[in-house]
N, C-alpha and C positions, 0 to 999 in steps of 0.2 A: 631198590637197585634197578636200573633201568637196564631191559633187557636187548642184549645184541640182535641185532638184524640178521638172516642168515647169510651165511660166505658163498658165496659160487664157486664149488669145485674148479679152481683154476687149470687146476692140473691135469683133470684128468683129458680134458681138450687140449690142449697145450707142451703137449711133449711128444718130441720128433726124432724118428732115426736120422741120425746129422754124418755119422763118422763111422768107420769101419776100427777094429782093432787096431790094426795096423796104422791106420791114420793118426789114430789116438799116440801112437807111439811116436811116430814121425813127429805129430805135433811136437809132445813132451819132452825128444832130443832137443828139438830147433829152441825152443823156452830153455832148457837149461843151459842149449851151446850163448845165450845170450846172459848167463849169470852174471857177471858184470855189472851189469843195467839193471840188476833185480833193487827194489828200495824197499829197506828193511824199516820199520814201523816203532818197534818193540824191542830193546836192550834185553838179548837172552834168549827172544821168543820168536822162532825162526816163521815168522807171517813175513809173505814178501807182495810186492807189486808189481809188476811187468807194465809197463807203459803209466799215461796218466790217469788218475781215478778221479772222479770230481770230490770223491767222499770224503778222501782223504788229502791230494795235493791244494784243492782248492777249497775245504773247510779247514786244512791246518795250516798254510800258508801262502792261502789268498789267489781270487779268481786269474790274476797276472801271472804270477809261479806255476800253476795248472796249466793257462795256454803257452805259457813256453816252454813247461816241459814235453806236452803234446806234438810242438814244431821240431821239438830234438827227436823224440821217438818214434813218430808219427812214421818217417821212412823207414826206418830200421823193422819194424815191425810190419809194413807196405811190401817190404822188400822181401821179410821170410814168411809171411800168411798169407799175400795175398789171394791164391788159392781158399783159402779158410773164408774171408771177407766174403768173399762171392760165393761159395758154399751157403752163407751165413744169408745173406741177402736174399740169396732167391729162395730161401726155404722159406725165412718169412714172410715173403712176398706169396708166393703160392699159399703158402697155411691163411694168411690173412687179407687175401686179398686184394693187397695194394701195394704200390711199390716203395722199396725201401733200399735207403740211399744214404752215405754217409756224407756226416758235415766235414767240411776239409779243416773249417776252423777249430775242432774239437777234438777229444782224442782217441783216435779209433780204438776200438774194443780190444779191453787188457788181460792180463793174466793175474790168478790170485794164488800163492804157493805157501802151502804148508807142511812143514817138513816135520820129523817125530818132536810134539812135546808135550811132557804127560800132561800140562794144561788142557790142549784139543783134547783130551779125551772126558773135559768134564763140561756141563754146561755153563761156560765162564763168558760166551759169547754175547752180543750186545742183546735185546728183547726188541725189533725194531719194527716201523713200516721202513722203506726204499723213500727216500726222499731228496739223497743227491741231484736230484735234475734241476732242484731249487738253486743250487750252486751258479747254473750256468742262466745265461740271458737269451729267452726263446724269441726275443720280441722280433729280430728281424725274419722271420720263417712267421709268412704272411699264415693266419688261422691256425696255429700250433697253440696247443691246450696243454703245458705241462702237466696238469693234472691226470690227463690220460696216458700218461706215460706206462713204458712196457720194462718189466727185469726180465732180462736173458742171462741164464747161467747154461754152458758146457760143458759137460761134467769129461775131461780126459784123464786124468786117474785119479782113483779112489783108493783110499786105505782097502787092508784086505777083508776088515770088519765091518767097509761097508760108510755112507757117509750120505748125508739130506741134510734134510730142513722139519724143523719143527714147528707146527701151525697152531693159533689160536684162533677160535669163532670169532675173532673180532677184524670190522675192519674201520681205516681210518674214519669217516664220516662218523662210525659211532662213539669215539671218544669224543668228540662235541657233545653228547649227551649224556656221560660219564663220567661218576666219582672217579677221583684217583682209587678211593677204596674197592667200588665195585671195578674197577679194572684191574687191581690187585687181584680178585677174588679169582675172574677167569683165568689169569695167569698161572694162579697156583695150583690149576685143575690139570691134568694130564693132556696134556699135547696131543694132537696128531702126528705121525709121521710118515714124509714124503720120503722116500728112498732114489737117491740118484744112480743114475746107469753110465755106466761110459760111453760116449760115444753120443748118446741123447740129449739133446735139448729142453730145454725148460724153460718157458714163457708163461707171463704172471704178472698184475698188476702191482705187486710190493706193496699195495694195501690191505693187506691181511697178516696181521700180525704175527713176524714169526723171528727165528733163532735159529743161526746154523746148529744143526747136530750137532752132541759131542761124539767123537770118534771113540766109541768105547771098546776096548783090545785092540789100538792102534800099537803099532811095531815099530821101533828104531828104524826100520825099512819103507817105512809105509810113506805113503806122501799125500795129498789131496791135493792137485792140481785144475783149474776151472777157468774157463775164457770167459768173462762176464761184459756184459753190454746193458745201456740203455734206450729207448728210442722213443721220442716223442708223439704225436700223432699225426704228425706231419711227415711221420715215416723217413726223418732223419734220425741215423746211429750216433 
């Protein structure tokens, strides 16, 4: 069995006071007063999307459908975050260094909503790296490396039980060197767990293998609400 490489605690570098409570809340109205435009995924299973996702509009219904949904939402979402945008921006500009810009032709950073369903509360979640960015065409953004791509998740509210991400020592470059079996075997091994905070940020390669938490003693009440972004190396969102 060939053995994984070690992981770089992503996390523990990588996560930022972003939002106050209150913002958090602010947020959360402005995302619901936009229910409407929420796009339901799953017949029964209240997972929603807020704007476009590359993961899902343009792995299920093609890179053209993704950019026009983006040009439909792209204002509406301009028009109630912008505040948030620019929050967002120079946080990771400061944390990293360099500056960070959105593409106009893409779809600025969405929302992901999950309402009570005893599903979330078990691990039924995909096992995945982050590989959406593959969706989209970096070619014209002169020295952009999709492979260095960055997940940005914001955590505005969480179940009352609490909500993360579950990590495996593995990351992408090492399944090149790996059985399906020996990669079964890590899987099956107990996880780590990252615990998300409201209000903080969470920046991360998405090559380290992992699964959203299940919400375990989530509530009829409870919601998991999260602004999620990508960014390439060329410091476009």
């Amino acid at each position: 069995m060939a053995e994984p490489t070690p992981v770089e605690p992503l996390f523990a570098r990588r996560e930022l006071e972003l939002l106050s409570a209150e913002e958090c809340a602010a947020v959360r109205d402005a995302v619901h007063e936009l229910r409407p435009l929420w796009t339901s995924w799953f017949p029964g299973i209240p997972f929603f999307t807020v704007g476009a996702a590359s993961y899902k509009d343009a792995q299920t219904n093609g890179l053209a459908a993704y950019l026009a949904k983006a040009r439909e939402l792209n204002p509406v979402l301009r028009e109630r975050f912008s505040w948030l945008y620019e929050r967002l921006a120079d946080a990771l500009s400061k944390e990293l260094g360099r500056p960070f810009v959105y593409d106009e032709e893409l779809a600025l950073p969405g929302f992901h909503v999950f309402l009570f369903h005893e599903s979330f509360t078990k691990p039924v979640a995909a096992i995945h790296f982050d590989l959406q960015h593959k969706q989209l065409d970096w070619s014209r953004h002169a020295g952009a490396d999709p492979d260095g791509q960055l997940s940005v998740t914001l955590s505005l509210r969480l179940p009352s039980c609490g909500a993360g991400l579950r990590l495996w020592p593995v990351s992408l470059p090492d399944t090149s060197r790996m059985t399906k079996d020996a990669l079964k075997e890590i899987v099956a091994t107990e996880p780590e767990h990252h615990a998300y905070r409201e209000g903080r940020l969470v920046v991360h390669s998405g090559y380290q293998l992992h699964q959203i938490a299940p919400a375990v003693g989530m509530r009829e009440d409870d919601e998991r609400l999260t602004l999620q972004a990508h960014a390439d190396p060329a410091n476009r969102g």
